[in-house]
DRENTOR-730706 format. One line per field, with one value per residue (C-alpha): x negated, y, z; residue number from 1; residue in three letters. Coordinates in steps of 0.25 Angstrom, whole numbers, plus 5000, padded with zeros to 4 digits. Each point is the difference from the previous one (the first is absolute). Example, Ala and Ser with C-alpha at 12.3 -4.5 7.8 and 13.67 -1.06 7.14 Angstrom:
DRENTOR-730706
px	4951, 4994
py	4982, 5014
pz	5031, 4998
paba	1, 2
seza	ALA, SER
//
This chain:
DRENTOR-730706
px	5067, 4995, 5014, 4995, 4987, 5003, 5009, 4987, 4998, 4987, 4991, 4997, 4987, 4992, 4985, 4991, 5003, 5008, 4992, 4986, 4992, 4995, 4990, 5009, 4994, 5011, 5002, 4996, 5011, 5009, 4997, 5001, 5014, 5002, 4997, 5006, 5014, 4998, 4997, 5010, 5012, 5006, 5001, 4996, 4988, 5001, 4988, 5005, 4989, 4998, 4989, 5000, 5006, 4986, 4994, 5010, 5002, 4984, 5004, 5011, 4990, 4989, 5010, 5010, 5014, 5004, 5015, 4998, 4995, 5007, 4989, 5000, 5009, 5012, 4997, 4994, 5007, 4996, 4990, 4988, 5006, 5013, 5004, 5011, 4998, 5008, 5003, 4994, 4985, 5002, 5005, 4988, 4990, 5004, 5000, 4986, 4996, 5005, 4994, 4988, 5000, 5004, 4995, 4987, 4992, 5004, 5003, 4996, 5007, 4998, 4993, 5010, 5008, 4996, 5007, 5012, 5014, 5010, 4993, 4988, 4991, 4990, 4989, 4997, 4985, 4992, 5003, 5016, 5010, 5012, 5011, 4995, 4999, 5014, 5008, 4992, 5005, 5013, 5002, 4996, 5007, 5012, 4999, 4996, 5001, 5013, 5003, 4988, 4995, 4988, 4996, 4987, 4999, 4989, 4988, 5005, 5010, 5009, 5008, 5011, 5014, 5011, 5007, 4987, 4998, 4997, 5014, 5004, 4988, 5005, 5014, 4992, 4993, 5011, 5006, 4990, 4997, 5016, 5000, 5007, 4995, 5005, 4992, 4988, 4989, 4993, 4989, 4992, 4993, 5003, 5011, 5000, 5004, 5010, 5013, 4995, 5002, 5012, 5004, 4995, 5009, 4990, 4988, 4990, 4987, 4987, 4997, 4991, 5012, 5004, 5012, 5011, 4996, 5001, 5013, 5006, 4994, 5007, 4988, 4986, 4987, 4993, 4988, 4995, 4997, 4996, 5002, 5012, 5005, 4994, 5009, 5013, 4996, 5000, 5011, 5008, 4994, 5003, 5014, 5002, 4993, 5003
py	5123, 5014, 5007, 4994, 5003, 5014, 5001, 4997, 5010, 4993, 4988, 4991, 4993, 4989, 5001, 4987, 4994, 5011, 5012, 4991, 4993, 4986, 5006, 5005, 5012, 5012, 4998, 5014, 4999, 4998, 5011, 5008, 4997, 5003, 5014, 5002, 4996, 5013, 5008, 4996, 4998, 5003, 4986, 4998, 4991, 4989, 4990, 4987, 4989, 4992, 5009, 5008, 5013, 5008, 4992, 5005, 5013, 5001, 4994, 5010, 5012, 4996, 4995, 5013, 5003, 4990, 5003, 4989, 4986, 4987, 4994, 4986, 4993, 5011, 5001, 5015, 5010, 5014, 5010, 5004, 5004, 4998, 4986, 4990, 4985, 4989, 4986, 4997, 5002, 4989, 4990, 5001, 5000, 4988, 4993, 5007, 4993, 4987, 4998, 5004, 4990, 4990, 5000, 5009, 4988, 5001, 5017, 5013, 5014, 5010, 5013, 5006, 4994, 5011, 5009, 4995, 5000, 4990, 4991, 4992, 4994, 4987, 4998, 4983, 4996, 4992, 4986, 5002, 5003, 5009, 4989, 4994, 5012, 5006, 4988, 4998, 5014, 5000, 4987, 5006, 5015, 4991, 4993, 5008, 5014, 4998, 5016, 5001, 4996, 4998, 5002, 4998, 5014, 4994, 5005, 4998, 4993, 5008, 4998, 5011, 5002, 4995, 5012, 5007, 4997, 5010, 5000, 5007, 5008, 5005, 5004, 5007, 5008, 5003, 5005, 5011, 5004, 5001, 4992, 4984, 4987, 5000, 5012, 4992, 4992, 4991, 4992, 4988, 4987, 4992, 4992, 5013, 5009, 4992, 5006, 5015, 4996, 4995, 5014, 5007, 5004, 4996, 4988, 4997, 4990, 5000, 4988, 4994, 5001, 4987, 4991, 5007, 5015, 4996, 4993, 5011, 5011, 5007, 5004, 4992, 5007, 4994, 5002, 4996, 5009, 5015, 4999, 4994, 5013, 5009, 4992, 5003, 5015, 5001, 4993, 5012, 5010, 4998, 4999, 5013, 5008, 4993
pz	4897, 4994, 5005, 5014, 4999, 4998, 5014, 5007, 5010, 5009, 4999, 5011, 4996, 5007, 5002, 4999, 4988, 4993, 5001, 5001, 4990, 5003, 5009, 5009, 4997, 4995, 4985, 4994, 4987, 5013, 5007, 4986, 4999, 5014, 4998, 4985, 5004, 5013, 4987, 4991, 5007, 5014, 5005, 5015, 5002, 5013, 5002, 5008, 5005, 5011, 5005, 5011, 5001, 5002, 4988, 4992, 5003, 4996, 4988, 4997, 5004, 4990, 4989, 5002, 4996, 5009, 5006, 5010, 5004, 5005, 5009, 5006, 4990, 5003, 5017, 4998, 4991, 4999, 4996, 5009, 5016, 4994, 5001, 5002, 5008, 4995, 5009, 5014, 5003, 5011, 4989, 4991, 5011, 5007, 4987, 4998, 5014, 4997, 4986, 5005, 5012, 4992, 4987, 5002, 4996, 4985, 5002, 5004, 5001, 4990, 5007, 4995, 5011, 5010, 4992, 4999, 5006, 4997, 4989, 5004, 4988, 5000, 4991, 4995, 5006, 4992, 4997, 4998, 4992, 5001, 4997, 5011, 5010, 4996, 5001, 5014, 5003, 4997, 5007, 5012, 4998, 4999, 5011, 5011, 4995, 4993, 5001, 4990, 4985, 4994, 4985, 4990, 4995, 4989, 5008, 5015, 5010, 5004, 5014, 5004, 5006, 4989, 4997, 4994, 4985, 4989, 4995, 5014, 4999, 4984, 5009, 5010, 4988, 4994, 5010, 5004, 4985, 4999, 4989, 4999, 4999, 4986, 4997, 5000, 4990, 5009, 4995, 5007, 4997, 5013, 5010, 5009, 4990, 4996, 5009, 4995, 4987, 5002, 5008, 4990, 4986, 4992, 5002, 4994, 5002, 4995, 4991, 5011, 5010, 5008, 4995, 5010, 4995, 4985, 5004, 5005, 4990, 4991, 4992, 4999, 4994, 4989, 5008, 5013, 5014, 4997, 4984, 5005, 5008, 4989, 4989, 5008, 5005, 4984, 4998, 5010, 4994, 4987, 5004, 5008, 4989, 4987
paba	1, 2, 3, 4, 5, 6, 7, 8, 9, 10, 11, 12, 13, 14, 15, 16, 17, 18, 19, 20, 21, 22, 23, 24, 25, 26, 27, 28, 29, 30, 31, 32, 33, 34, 35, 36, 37, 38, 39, 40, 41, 42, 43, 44, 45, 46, 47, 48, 49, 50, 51, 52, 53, 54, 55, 56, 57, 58, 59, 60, 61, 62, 63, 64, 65, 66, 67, 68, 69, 70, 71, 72, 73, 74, 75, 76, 77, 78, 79, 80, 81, 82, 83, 84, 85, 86, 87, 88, 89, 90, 91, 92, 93, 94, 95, 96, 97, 98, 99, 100, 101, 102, 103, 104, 105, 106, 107, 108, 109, 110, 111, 112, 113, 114, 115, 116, 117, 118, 119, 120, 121, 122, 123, 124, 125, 126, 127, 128, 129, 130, 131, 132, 133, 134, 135, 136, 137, 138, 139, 140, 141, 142, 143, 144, 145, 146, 147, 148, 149, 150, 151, 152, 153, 154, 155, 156, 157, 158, 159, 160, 161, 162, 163, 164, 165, 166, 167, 168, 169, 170, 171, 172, 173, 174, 175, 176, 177, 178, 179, 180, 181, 182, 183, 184, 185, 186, 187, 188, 189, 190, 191, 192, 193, 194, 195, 196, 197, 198, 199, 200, 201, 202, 203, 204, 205, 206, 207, 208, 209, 210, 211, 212, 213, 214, 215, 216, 217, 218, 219, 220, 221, 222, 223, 224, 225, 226, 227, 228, 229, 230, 231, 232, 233, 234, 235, 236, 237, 238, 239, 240, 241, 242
seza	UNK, UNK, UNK, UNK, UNK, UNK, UNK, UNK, UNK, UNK, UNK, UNK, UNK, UNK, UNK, UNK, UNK, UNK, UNK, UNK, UNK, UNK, UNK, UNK, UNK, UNK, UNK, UNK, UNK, UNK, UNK, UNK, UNK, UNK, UNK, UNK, UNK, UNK, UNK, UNK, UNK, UNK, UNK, UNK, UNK, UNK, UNK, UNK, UNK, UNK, UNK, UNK, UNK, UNK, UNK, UNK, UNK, UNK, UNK, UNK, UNK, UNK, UNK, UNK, UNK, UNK, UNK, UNK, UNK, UNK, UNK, UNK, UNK, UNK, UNK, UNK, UNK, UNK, UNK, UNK, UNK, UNK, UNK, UNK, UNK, UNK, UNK, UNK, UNK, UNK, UNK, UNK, UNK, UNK, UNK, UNK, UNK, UNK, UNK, UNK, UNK, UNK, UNK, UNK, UNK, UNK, UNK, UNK, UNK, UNK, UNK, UNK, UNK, UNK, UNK, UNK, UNK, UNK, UNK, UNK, UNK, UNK, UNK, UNK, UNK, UNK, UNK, UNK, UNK, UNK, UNK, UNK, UNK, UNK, UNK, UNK, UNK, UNK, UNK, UNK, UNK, UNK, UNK, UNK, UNK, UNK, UNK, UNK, UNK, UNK, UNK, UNK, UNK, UNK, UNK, UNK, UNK, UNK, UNK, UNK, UNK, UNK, UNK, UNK, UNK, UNK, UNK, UNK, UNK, UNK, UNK, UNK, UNK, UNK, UNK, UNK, UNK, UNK, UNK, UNK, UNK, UNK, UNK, UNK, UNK, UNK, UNK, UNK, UNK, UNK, UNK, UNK, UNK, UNK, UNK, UNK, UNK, UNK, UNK, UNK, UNK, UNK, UNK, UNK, UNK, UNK, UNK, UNK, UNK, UNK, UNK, UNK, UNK, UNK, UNK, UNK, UNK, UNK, UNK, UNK, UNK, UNK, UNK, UNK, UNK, UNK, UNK, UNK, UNK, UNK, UNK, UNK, UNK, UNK, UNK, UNK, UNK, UNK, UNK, UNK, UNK, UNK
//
């Protein structure tokens, strides 16, 4: 694993619940590592979430040394006016229209929502529970939006054309850093992540990572969440410079 380690030439890292503490809040040690492994080595940096492509592109101002962002779980690739749209806005906003009209009672849209382009996400009311909601989702994507797909991100529902994941958002990426798939650590903790990691030459997931991100990780951290991304940012380090 070291000889692959040392061909990394970019990360793609998730946000909530790799680069965050329990809190949500940003996990200092996290944000440390973040800007060691700029210092250290040449390696590209990519931040990939589910947020929306403003959100992230605020974080990536503030955070610096960011190459570019995958927004909206890979719909959004680019870096400030630069930016690429993956799948059909249409899809994910007819699927946004339905979930709402029909499922508002136990959802709501994220604010965020405003923002966005191709992938819409829902927030669980009070009094529900997220197996409950997404399996209420996906029955009704299936069914009358079949062109669209929804997925539990770990901290929303989100409803979008089929074609946009993170694993096509790690292609786009690539392909505007000049760089492959392969070239590429990507590091997440949830089901959305998932297809990036397996784009990617290297995965790795954060201890706290859901059982289809472990099952597809080549590495997984000792420790959980920021510690956790901290731990493998060490790990390439250490490898590129030993």
């Amino acid at each position: 694993m070291i000889s692959q380690l040392e061909k990394v030439k970019a990360i793609a890292v998730d946000v909530d619940g790799t680069i965050t503490d329990e809190s949500g809040a940003l996990h200092l040690e996290a944000i440390k590592a973040l800007r060691e492994v700029k210092e250290k080595t040449s390696v590209k940096i990519v931040l990939a979430s589910g947020n929306a492509y403003p959100v992230l592109m605020g974080l990536a101002r503030y955070l610096g040394n960011v190459d570019l962002v995958i927004a909206e779980n890979g719909g959004v690739v680019g870096f400030q006016n630069n930016f690429k749209i993956i799948g059909r806005p249409e899809i994910g906003l007819k699927a946004r229209k339905l979930v709402s009209s029909k499922l508002g009672y136990m959802l709501y849209e994220s604010w965020q929502n405003k923002f966005r382009f191709v992938d819409f996400a829902f927030k669980l009311k009070r009094g529900y529970n997220w197996n409950e909601a997404i399996e209420k989702v996906r029955q009704l994507i299936e069914n009358e939006v079949p062109e669209a797909t929804a997925a539990f991100s770990g901290v929303a529902i989100h409803v979008k054309d089929k074609v946009v994941n993170k694993g096509a958002g790690l292609i786009m990426a690539a392909k505007l850093l000049r760089l492959s798939p392969m070239d590429f650590l990507a590091i997440g903790d949830s089901d959305v992540d998932v297809e990036m990691m397996i784009k990617a030459g290297i995965g790795i997931a954060v201890a706290n990572a859901s059982e289809k991100a472990i099952k597809v990780a080549k590495i997984i951290t000792k420790n959980p969440r920021g510690q956790g991304f901290a731990e493998a940012v060490k790990m390439l380090i250490n490898a590129k410079i030993k």
